[in-house]
C-alpha positions in Angstrom: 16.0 8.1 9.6 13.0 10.6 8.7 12.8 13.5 11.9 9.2 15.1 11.8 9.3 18.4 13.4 5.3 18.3 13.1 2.2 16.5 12.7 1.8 18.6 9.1 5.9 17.2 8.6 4.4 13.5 9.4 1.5 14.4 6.9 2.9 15.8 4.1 5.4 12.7 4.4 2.2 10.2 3.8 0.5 12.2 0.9 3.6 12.1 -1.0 3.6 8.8 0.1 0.6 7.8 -1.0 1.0 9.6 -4.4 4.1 7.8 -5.2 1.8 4.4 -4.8 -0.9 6.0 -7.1 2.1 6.5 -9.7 3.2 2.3 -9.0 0.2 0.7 -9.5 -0.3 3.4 -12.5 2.5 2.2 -14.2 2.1 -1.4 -13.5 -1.4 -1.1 -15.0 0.0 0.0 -17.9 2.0 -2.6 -18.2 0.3 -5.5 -17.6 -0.7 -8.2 -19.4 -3.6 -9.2 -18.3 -6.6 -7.6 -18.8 -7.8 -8.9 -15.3 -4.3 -7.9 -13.6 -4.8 -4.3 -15.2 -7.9 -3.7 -13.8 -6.9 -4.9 -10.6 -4.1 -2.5 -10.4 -6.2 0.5 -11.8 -8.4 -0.3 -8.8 -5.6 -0.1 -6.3 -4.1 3.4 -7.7 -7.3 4.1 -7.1 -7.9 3.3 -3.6 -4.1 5.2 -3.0 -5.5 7.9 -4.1 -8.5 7.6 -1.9 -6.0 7.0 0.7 -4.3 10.4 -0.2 -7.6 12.1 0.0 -8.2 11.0 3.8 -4.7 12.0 4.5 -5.7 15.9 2.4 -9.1 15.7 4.5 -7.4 15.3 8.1 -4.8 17.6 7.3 -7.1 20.7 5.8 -10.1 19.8 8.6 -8.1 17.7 11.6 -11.4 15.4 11.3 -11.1 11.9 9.7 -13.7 8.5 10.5 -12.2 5.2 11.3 -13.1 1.6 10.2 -11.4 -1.3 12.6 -10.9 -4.6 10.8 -8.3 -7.5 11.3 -7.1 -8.3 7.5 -5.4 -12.0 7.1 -1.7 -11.9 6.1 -0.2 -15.3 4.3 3.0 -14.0 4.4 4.1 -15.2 1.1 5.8 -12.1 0.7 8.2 -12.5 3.5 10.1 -15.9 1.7 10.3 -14.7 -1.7 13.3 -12.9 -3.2 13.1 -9.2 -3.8 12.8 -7.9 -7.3 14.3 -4.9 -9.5 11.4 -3.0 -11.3 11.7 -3.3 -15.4 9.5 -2.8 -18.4 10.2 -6.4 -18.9 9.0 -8.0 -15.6 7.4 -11.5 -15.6 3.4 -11.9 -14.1 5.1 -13.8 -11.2 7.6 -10.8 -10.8 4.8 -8.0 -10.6 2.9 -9.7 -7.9 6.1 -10.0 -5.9 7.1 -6.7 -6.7 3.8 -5.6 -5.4 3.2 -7.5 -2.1 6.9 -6.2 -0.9 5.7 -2.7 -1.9 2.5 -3.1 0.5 4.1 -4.8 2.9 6.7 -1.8 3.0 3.6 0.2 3.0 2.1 -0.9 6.2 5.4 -1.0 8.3 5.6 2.2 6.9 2.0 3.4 8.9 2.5 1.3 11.6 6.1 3.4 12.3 4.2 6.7 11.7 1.2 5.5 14.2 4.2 5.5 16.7 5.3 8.2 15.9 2.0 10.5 15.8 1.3 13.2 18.8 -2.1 12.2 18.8 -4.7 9.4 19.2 -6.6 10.2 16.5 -3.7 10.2 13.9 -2.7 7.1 15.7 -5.8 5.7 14.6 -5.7 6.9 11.0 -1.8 5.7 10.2 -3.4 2.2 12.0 -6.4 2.7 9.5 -4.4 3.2 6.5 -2.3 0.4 7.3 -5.2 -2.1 7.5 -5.9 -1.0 4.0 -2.3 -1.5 3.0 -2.1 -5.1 4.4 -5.6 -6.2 2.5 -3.9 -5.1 -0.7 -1.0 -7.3 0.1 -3.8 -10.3 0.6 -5.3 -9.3 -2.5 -1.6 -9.7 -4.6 -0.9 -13.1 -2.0 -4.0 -14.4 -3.3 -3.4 -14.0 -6.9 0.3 -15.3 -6.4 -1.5 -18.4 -4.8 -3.6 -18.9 -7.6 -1.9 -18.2 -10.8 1.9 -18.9 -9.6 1.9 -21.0 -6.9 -0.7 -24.0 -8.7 1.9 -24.0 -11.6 3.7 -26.3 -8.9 
């Protein structure tokens, strides 16, 4: 388990967080197949890195704006079997690969907005795992669609 001696500690843990997302969905864009799946994935290192920004922001300034929304979850990711990244992963395997890594992503926000001294970085861990949990839709969906329908 992670101790956090400070709000900065609790932080600096998210941005590197955050950066190590930007690097996944990087690489997986690079890899893909699909021109469709590529950008898709070039979008969603983006948002990360729009998430690291916010995180940068509240950290230099202590001042960060909130959006409330409830995001549906399918929960497709919770009954399949966990994969082992490689260079030579299947479509079906990215998408699972993915959804796990956002769904490890928002437990991961939802523990820090526990864990955070304040109210207002309560808010912005619960923020940022909102955003985690509609990329998760966004990979459910395209499992539903292009994997699932095979069936």
């Amino acid at each position: 388990m992670i101790t956090f001696k400070s709000v900065e500690d609790i932080l600096d843990f998210a941005v590197q967080n955050e950066q190590e997302a930007v690097d996944f969905y990087a690489d997986l864009a690079r890899q893909a197949r699909n021109e469709e799946m590529k950008k898709v994935f070039v979008q969603f290192s983006g948002e990360e890195m729009g998430h690291k920004s916010k995180l940068l922001h509240l950290k230099s300034t202590g001042q960060y704006t909130l959006g409330k929304e409830q995001v549906m979850d399918l929960k497709l990711s919770d009954y399949l079997v966990d994969v082992t990244p490689s260079p030579t992963m299947s479509y079906q395997e990215v998408l699972v690969l993915a959804m796990k890594k956002e769904k490890n992503a928002f437990r991961l926000y939802m523990d820090l907005s526990r864990l955070a001294p304040t109210p207002h970085l309560q808010e912005l861990f619960v923020s940022l795992a909102q955003e985690e949990s509609k990329h998760k839709l966004r990979f459910e969906l395209e499992y539903d669609e292009f994997v699932l329908k095979e069936f």
